[in-house]
C-alpha positions in Angstrom: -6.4 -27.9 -1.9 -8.5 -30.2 0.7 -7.6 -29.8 3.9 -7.4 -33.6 4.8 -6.3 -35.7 7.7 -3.4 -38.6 7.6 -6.2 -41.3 6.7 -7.5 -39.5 3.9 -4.4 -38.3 2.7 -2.9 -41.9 2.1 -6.4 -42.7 0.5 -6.2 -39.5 -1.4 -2.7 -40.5 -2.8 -2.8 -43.9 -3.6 -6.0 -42.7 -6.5 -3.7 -40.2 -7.5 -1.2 -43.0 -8.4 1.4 -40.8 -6.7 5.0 -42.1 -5.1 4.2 -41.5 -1.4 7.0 -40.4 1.4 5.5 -40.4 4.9 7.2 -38.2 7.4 5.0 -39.5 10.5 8.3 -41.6 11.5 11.0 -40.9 14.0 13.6 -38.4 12.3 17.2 -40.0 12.3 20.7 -39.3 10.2 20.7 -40.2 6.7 22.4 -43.1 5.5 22.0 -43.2 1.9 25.4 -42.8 1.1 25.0 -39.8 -0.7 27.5 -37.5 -2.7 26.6 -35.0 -4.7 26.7 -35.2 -8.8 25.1 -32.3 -10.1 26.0 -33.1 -13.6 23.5 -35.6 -13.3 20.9 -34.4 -12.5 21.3 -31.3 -14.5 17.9 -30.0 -14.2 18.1 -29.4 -10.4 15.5 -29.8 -8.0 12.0 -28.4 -7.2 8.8 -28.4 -5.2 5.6 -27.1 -5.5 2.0 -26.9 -4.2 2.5 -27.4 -0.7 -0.3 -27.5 2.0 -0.4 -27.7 5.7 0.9 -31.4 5.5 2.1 -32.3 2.3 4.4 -30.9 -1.0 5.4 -32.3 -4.0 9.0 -33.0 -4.8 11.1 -33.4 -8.0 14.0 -34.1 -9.8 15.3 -35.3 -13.3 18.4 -38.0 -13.8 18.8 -39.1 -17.2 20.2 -42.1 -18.4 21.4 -42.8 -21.7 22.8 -46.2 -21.4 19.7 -47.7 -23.5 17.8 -48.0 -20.3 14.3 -48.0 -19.8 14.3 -47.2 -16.0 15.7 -46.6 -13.1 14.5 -46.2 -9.4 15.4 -42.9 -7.1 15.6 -42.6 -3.2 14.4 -39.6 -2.1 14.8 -37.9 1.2 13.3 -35.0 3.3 14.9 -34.2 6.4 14.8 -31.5 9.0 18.0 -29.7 8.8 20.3 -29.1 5.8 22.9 -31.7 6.9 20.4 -34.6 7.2 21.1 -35.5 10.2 17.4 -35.2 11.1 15.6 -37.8 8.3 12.1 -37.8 8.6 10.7 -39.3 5.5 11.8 -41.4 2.6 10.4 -42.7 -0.7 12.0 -44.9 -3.6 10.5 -43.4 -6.8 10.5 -45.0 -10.3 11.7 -43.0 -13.4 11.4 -43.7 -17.2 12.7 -42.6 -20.3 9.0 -42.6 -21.7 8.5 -39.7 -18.9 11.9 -38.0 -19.7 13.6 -39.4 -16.3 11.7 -36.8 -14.4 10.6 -37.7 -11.0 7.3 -37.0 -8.9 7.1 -37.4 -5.2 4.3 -36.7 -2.8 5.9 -36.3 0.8 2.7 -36.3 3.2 2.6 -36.4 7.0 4.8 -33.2 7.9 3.8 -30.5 10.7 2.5 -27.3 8.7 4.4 -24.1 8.7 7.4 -26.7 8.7 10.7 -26.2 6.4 12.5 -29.1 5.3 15.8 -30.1 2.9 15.3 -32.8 0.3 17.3 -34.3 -2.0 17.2 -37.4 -4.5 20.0 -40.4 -4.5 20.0 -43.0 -7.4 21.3 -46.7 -7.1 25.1 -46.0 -7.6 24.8 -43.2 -4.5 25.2 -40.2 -6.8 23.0 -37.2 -5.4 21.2 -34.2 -6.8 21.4 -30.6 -5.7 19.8 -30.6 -1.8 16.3 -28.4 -1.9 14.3 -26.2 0.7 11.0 -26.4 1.0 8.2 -25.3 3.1 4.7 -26.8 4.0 1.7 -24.0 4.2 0.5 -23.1 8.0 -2.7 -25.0 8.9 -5.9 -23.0 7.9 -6.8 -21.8 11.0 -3.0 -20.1 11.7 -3.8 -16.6 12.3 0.3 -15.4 11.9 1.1 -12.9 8.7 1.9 -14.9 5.5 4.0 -13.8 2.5 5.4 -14.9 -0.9 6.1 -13.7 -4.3 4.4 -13.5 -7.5 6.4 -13.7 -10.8 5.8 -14.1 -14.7 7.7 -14.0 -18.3 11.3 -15.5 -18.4 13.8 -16.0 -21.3 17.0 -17.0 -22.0 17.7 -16.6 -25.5 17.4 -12.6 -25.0 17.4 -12.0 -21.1 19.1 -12.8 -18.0 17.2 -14.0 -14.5 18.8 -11.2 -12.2 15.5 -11.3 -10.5 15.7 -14.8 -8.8 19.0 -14.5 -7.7 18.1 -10.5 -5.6 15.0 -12.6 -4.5 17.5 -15.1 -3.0 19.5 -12.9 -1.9 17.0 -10.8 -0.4 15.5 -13.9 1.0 18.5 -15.6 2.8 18.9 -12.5 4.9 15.7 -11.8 5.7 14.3 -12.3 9.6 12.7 -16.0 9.3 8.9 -14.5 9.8 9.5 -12.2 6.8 10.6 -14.9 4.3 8.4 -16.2 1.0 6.4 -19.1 1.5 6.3 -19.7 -1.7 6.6 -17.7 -5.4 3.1 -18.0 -7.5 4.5 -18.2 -11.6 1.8 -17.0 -13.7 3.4 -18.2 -16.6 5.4 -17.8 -19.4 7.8 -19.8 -18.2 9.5 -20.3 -21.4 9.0 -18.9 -24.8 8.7 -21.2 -27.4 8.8 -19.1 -30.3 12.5 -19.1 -30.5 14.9 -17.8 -33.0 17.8 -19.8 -35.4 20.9 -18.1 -36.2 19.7 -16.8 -40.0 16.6 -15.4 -38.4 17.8 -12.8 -36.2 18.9 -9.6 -38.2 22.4 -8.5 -36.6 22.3 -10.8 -33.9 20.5 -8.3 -31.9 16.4 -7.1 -31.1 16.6 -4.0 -29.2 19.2 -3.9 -26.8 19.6 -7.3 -26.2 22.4 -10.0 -27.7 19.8 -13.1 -29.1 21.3 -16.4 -27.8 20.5 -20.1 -29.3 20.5 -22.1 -26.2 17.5 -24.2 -27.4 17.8 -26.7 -31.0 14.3 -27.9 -31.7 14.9 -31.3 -33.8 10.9 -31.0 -35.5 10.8 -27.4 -35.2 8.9 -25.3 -37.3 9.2 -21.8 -39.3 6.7 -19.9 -38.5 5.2 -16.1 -39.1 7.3 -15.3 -42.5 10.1 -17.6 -40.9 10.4 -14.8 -38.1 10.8 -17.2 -35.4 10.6 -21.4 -35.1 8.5 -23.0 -33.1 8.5 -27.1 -31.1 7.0 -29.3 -33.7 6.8 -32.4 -31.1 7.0 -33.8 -27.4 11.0 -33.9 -27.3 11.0 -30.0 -29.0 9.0 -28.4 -25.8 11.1 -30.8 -23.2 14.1 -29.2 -24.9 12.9 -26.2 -23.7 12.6 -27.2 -20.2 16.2 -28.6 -20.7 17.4 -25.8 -21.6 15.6 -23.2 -19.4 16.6 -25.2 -16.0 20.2 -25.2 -17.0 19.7 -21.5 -15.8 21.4 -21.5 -12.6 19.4 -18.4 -11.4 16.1 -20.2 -12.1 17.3 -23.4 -11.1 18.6 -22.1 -7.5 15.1 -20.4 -7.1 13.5 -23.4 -7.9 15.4 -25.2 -5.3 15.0 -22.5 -3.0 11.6 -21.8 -2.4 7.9 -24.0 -3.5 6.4 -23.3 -6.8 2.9 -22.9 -7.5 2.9 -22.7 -11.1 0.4 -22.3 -13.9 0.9 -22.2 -17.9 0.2 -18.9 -19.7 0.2 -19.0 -23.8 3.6 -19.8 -24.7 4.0 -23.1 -22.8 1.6 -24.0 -25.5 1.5 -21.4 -28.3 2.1 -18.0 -28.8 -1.3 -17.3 -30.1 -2.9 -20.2 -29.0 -6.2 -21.2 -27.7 -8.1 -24.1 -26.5 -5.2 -26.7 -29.0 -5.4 -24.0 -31.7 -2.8 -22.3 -33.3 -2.4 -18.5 -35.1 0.6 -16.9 -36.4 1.2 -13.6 -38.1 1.4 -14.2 -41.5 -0.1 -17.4 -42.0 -3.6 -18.8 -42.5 -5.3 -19.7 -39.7 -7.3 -21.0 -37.2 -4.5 -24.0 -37.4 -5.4 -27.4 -35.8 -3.0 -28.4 -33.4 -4.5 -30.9 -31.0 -0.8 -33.4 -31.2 0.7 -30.2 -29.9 -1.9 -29.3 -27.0 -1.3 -32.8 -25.8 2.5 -32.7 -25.8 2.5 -29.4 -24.6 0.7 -30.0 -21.7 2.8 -33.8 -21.2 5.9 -31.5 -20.8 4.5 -28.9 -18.8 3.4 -31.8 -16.1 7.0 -33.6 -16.1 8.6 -30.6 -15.5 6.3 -28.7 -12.9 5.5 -30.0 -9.5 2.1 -29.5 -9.6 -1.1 -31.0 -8.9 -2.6 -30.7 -11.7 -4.4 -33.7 -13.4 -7.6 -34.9 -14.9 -10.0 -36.6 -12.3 -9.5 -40.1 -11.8 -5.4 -39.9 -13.3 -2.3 -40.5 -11.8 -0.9 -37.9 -10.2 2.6 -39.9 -10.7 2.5 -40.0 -14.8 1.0 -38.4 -17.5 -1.8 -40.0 -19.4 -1.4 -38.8 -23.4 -5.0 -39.1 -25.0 -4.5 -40.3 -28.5 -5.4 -37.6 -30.3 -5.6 -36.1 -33.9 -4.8 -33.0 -35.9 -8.6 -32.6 -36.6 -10.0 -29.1 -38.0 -12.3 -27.1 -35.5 -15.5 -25.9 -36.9 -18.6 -25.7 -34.3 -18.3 -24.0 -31.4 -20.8 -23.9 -28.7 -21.9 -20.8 -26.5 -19.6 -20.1 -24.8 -16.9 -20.5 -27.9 -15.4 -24.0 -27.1 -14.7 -26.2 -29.9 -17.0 -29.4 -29.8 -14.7 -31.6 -32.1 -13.8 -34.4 -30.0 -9.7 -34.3 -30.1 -10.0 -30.7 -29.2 -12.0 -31.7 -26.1 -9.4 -34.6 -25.3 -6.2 -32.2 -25.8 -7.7 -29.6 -23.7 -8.7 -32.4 -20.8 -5.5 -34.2 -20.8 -4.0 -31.4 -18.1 -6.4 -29.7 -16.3 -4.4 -26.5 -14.1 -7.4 -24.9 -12.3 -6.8 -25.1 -8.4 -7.2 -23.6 -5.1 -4.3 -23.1 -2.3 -5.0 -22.5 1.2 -2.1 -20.7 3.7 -3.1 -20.3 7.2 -6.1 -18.2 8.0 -5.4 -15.0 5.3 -5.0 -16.8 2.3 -7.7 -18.4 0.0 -5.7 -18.3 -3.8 -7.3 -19.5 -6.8 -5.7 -20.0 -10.0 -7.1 -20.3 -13.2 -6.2 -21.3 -16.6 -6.6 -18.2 -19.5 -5.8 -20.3 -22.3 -7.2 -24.1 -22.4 -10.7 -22.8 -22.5 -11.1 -19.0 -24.4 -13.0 -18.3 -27.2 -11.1 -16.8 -30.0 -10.0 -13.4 -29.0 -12.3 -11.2 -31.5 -9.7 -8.5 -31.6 -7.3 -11.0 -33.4 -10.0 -12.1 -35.9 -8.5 -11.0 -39.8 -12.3 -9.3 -40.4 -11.3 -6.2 -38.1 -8.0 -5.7 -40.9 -10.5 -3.1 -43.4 -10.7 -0.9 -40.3 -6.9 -0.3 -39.5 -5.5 -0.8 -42.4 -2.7 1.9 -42.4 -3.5 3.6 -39.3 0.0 4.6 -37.8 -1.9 4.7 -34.2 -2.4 1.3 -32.6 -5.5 1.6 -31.0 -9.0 0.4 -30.7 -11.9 2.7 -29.9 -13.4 1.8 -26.3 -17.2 1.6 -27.9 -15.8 -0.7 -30.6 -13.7 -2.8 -28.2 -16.8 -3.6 -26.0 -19.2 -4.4 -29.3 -17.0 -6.9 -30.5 -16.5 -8.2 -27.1 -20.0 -8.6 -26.2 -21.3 -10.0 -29.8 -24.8 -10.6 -29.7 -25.6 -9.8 -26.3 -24.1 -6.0 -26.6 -27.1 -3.2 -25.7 -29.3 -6.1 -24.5 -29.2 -7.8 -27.7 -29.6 -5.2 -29.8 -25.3 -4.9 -31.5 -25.2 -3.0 -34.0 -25.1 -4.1 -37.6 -21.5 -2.9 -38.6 -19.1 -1.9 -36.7 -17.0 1.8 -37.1 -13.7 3.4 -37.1 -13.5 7.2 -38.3 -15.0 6.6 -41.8 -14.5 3.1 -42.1 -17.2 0.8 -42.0 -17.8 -2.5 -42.1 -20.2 -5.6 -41.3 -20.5 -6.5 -37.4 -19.0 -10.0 -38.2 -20.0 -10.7 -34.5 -23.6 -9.5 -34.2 -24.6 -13.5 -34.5 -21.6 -14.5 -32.0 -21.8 -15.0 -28.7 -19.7 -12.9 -25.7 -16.3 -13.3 -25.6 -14.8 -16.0 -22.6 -12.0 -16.3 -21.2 -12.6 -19.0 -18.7 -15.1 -21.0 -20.5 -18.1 -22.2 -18.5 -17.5 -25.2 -16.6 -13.8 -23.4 -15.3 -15.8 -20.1 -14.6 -18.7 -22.0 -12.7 -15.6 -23.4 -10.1 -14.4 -20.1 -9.6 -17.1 -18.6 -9.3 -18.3 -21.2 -6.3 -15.1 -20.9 -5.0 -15.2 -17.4 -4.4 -18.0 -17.3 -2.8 -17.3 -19.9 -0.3 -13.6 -18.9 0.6 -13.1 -17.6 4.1 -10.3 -16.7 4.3 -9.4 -13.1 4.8 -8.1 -12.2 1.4 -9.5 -14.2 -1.6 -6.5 -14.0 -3.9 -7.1 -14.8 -8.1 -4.0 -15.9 -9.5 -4.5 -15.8 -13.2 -2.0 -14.9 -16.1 -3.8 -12.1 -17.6 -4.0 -8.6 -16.4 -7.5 -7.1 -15.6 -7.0 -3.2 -15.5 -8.4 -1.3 -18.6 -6.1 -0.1 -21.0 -7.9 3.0 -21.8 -6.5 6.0 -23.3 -8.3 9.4 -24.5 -6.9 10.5 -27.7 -10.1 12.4 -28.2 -7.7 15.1 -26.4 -5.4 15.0 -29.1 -4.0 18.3 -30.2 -5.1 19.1 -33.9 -2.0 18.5 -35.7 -1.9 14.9 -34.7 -5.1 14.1 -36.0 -8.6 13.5 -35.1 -8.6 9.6 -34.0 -12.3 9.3 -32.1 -14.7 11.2 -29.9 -14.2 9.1 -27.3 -11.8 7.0 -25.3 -9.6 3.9 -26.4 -7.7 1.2 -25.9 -4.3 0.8 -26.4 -4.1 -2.9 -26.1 -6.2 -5.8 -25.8 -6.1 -9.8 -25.9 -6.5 -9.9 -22.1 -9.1 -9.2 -18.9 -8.6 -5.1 -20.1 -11.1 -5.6 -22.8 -13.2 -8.6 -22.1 -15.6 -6.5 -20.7 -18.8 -8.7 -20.4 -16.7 -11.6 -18.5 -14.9 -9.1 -16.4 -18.2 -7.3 -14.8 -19.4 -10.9 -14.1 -16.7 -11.8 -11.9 -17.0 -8.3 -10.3 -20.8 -8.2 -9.5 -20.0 -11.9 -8.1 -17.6 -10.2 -6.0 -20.0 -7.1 -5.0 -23.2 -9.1 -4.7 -22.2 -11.8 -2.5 -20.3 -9.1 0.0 -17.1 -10.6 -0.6 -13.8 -8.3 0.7 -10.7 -8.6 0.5 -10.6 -9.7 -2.6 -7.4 -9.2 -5.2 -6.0 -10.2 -8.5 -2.3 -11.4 -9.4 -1.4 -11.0 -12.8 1.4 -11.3 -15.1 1.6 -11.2 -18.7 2.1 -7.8 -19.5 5.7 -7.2 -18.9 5.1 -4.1 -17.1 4.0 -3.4 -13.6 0.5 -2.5 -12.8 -1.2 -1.1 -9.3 -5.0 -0.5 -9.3 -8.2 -1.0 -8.2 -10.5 -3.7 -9.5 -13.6 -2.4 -11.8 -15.8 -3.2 -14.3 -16.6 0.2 -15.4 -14.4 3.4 -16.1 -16.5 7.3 -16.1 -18.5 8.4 -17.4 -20.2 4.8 -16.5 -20.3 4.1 -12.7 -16.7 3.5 -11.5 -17.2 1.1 -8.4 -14.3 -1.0 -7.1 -14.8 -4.2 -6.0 -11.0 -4.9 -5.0 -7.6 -4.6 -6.1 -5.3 -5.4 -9.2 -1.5 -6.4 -9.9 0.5 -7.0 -12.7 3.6 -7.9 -11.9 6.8 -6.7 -14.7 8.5 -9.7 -16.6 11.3 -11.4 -15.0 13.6 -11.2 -17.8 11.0 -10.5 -21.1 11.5 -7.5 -23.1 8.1 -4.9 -22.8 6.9 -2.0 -24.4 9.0 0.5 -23.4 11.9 -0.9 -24.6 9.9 -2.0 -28.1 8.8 1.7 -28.1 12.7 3.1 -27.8 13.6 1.3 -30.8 10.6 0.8 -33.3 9.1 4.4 -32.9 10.7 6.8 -35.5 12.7 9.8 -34.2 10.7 11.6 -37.3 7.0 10.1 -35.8 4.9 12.9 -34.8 3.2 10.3 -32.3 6.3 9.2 -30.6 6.2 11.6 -27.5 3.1 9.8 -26.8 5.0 6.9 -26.0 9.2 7.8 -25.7 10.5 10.7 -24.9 13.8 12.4 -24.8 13.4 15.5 -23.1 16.1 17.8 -23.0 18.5 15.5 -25.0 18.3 13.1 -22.1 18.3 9.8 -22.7 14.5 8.0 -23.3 11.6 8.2 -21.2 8.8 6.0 -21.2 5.7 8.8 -21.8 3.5 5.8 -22.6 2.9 5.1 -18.6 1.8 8.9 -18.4 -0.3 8.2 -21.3 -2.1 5.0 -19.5 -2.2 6.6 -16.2 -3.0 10.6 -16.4 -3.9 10.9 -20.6 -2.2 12.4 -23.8 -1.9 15.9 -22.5 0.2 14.7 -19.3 2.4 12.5 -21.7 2.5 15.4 -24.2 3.6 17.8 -21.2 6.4 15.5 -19.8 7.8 15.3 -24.0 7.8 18.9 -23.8 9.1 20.3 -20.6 10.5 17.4 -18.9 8.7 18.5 -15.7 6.7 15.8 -14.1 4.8 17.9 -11.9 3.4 19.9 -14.7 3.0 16.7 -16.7 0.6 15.4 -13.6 -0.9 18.9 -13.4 -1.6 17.8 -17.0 -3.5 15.1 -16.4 -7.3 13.6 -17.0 -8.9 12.4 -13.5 -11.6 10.5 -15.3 -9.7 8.7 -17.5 -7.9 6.2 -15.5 -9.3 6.3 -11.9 -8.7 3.0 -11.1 -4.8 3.0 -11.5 -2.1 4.1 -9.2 1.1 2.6 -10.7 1.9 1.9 -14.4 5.8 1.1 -15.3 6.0 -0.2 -19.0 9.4 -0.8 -19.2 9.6 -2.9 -15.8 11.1 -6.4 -14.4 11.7 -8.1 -11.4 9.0 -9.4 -9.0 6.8 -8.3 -6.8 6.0 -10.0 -3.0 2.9 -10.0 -0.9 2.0 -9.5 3.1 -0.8 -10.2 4.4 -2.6 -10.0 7.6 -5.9 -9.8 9.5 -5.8 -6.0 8.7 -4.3 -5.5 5.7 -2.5 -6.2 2.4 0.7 -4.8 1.1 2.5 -5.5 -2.0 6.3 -4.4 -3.3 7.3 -4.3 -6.7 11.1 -5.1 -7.2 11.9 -3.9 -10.0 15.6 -4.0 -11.7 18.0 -2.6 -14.4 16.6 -3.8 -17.8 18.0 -7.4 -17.3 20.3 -8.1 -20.8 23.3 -9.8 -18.6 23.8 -11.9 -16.0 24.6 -9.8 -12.9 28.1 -11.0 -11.3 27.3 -10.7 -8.0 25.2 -12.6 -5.7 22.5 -10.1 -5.0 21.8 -10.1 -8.3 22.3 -6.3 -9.0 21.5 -2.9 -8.4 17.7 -2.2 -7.8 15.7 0.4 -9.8 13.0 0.7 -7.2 11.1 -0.7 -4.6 7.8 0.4 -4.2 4.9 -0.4 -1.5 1.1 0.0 -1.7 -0.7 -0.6 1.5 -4.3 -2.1 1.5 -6.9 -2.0 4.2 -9.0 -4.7 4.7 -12.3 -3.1 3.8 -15.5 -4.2 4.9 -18.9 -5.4 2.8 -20.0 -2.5 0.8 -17.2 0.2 1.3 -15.1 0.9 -1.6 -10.9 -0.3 -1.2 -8.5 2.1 -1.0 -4.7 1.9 -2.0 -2.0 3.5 -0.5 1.7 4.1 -2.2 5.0 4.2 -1.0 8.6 4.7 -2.6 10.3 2.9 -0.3 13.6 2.9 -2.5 15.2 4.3 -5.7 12.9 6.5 -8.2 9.7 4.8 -9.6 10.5 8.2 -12.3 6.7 8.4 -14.6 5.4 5.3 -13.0 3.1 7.0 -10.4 
């Protein structure tokens, strides 16, 4: 965000159309009269983006008297009590906006922290909020906040907010977040009705209906049901920030928030839809645009389209229009694609203090169709029990036409299957499209700050595997390595090394990556190439576990057969013990370490076991994790804790949100200009067990 002085930032938000509160006035006690009805505003509070003078405030109090408005007071004071009022605002709010309510408050000291709350017209009061404005950009003291992804509460509970609370509240004021980056996912909008959930269970977890979708949709062989309109994704927002754990965190501490794919669509891309099952590419260009009208209401954000109101959302009229031409860099030409995708735009830079340049960008709005998901790779795994992609074939369908300089290969190969390259005439996969990538890109190279932080929802580390090391009973898969996943940063190879040789040619350092996504927990170093190719960090990697999602592990515990020769690759019982995830020794050491552990139960022969050159670039991989990670940093160096908890299927009773699987540290030194990172690892508490 511009750093901007009091002049410009009254210009700055009277064009955004924003309710403005000033806090360059005398403080003084409140007298608003109010008292506090939570029931009304039964959303909570929140606050997000902050900079060194400004932070965005908000609320919800519905009406349902027939109304078409109602006005709001607002006010941000210095100490919980009020007693120190320092800025106030009356703020409209409209049923056509779903009686949510923006507020810019502008004008307060940075590195300040401040207690707001909202009071309507009869003196009823929401929930009071903390919140925190960013040190100035030239503030050389330590900063530190939290990185999070993946919440639901139809099969999870948010144990994680309430230990970050806890763990907050007693923590020495110079040691507490300034503010928790969400990387998305912060609902799931493929939900589940009563007579689709077999036993009432998946996994080990108890499905719960919190959320009724009045247009909703049946979807993938009526699996799951999906919002079919504006009201269906707000009555997911209703519904998640009834959670009181993610409601008191949201009050707690400053968002900055960005959408992954299921604030839109599970499968989504650009204001396309795909589901298992059904015929697709689906146009979906109504749903983009609602999707993106809820995600604004209900996230203080500032996010908007130049020259619109930061204050309400503009909905382009827009129509359910099949997508047929794409240009090069795969985004869909047809006009109400364009205006969905345009209606919210979420790509943005935060500065805090001197250490912290973050940029966040948007993996969704503007990708090309992922060419892994494409129906045309089906001939080549048809009936293959292993899930895997071979590394050579992941990177030709990745690269199109520009793979080997041009020269792709006219089909494409899986042990004896063959079939036409349907992507020799295609161009290279994207993630961030080209006008999102060019920002970034420009951004990067101008941040000064000490660490240039990427906030973006998809993990970057390779998901490489070598089953090419494979004993002879299970098969003969490949001569080479693979991958056991894709759809993200791990296999869009082309894009990826891009970004990297940005990072390497322009002598950037300190430069990492916050992901999410993944439901797991990921510690690495940033590359573009694994060995035998030239293995040359350029910075370092985090994926940080779900908050409440289930992962792999636990999918692995109960979809892999007891009878599947394969399983050891993945879950283990060793000794009659009860299961082990093997599938983060696989990803981190190789099939003979995961194959060791399955045998013997011995770690230390299972990391004897291992393959260096297969996955250099990793130093933590925990498949089955959740919680949240946090972030230090200083003028020397970085560090970064995962928290990770008991798989989260209950609400913990006690305030510190429950007991604490581990906590583990990995220390970063500021590098300089041509030297390689390094990471450094920690178990500060608990057992991290076959994640390191």
């Amino acid at each position: 965000m511009p750093t901007l002085d009091r002049r410009q930032f009254l210009k700055l938000a009277a064009a955004m159309g924003a309710t403005l509160a000033s806090g360059c006035v005398p403080s003084r006690p409140s007298a608003s009269g109010w008292h506090e009805r939570r029931d009304l505003f039964p959303q909570g509070v929140a606050s997000g983006d902050p900079d060194h003078h400004s932070v965005l405030l908000w609320t919800r109090r519905p009406y349902s008297d027939g109304r078409e408005g109602a006005t709001l007071r607002a006010e941000i004071a210095e100490d919980p009590a009020f007693t120190r009022v320092i800025a106030t605002a009356t703020a409209p709010i409209l049923a056509k906006a779903d009686w949510t309510c923006r507020v810019l408050v502008g004008d307060l000291p940075p590195a300040g922290e401040y207690w707001y709350r909202f009071v309507d017209n009869e003196g009823h009061g929401s929930r009071i909020g903390r919140t925190l404005t960013a040190p100035a950009p030239d503030d050389p003291r330590p900063a530190r906040f939290a990185f999070v992804s993946c919440q639901t509460i139809c099969e999870g509970a948010q144990n994680a907010y309430r230990k970050m609370i806890f763990e907050d509240e007693r923590a020495a004021p110079d040691e507490r977040l300034g503010f928790v980056l969400h990387l998305g996912d912060f609902f799931y909008e493929v939900v589940q009705t009563p007579d689709q959930v077999r036993n009432g269970h998946r996994y080990d977890r108890i499905i719960k209906f919190p959320v009724a979708f009045t247009h909703g949709r049946k979807v993938a062989n009526n699996r799951f049901t999906v919002p079919g309109s504006l009201d269906d994704y707000r009555a997911l927002y209703h519904a998640y920030l009834l959670d009181p754990d993610i409601q008191d965190a949201r009050a707690r501490f400053p968002f900055v928030a960005m959408w992954d794919n299921h604030e839109f669509s599970w499968q989504g891309w650009q204001s396309i839809q795909e589901f298992p099952g059904e015929a697709g590419p689906i146009p979906a260009q109504t749903l983009k645009v609602a999707a993106n009208q809820a995600w604004f209401e209900y996230q203080p954000a500032r996010v908007t389209p130049p020259e619109r109101s930061l204050a309400s959302f503009d909905a382009p009229h827009v129509v359910d229009t099949p997508i047929t031409e794409f240009d090069d860099h795969g985004l869909g030409r047809e006009a109400n694609n364009l205006a969905a995708i345009d209606s919210l735009i979420g790509y943005r830079a935060l500065r805090w203090g001197r250490h912290i340049d973050l940029m966040i960008t948007d993996q969704r709005s503007f990708r090309s169709h992922d060419p892994a998901n494409r129906n045309e790779l089906g001939p080549l795994f048809a009936g293959v029990p292993f899930s895997f992609y071979p590394e050579t074939l992941a990177m030709e369908i990745d690269a199109g036409r520009a793979f080997a300089d041009g020269h792709p290969p006219a089909t494409l190969s899986f042990g004896d299957r063959t079939i036409a390259n349907f992507r020799a005439d295609e161009p290279a996969q994207t993630i961030l499209g080209a006008t999102q990538k060019a920002w970034f890109l420009q951004r990067l190279r101008t941040a000064n700050a000490t660490w240039k932080i990427w906030g973006n929802s998809l993990g970057t580390p390779d998901w490489r595997i070598d089953p090419q090391h494979l004993p002879p009973e299970l098969g003969k898969w490949t001569d080479g390595y693979g991958v056991l996943a894709s759809g993200d940063w791990g296999t869009t190879y082309r894009e990826r090394a891009e970004i990297f040789d940005t990072v390497r040619d322009a002598g950037i350092t300190g430069f990492a990556i916050l992901s999410g996504d993944r439901h797991s927990f990921w510690a690495g170093l940033a590359t573009k190439a694994l060995p035998p190719a030239a293995f040359e960090p350029v910075g370092v990697t985090f994926v940080v576990g779900s908050i409440s999602a289930p992962g792999m592990a636990e999918a692995n515990e109960h979809n892999l057969k007891e009878t599947d020769p394969l399983r050891p690759l993945f879950v283990a019982n060793p000794g009659g013990g009860p299961p082990q995830p093997t599938v983060n020794l696989l990803l981190h050491h190789g099939v003979r370490s995961a194959l060791e552990y399955a045998r013997s139960g011995d770690l230390a022969k299972a990391h004897a076991a291992r393959n260096p050159e297969m996955a250099p670039h990793l130093n933590f991989v925990d498949m089955g994790g959740h919680g949240y990670a946090t972030v230090r940093v200083d003028g020397t160096s970085m560090t970064t804790d995962f928290v990770c908890i008991p798989r989260p299927i209950e609400r913990s009773p006690g305030v510190d949100g429950g007991p604490l699987r581990y906590r583990v540290r990995h220390t970063i030194p500021l590098w300089r200009a041509g030297e390689r990172p390094t990471m450094h690892q920690s178990v500060l508490e608990g057992d991290a067990g076959l994640a390191v």
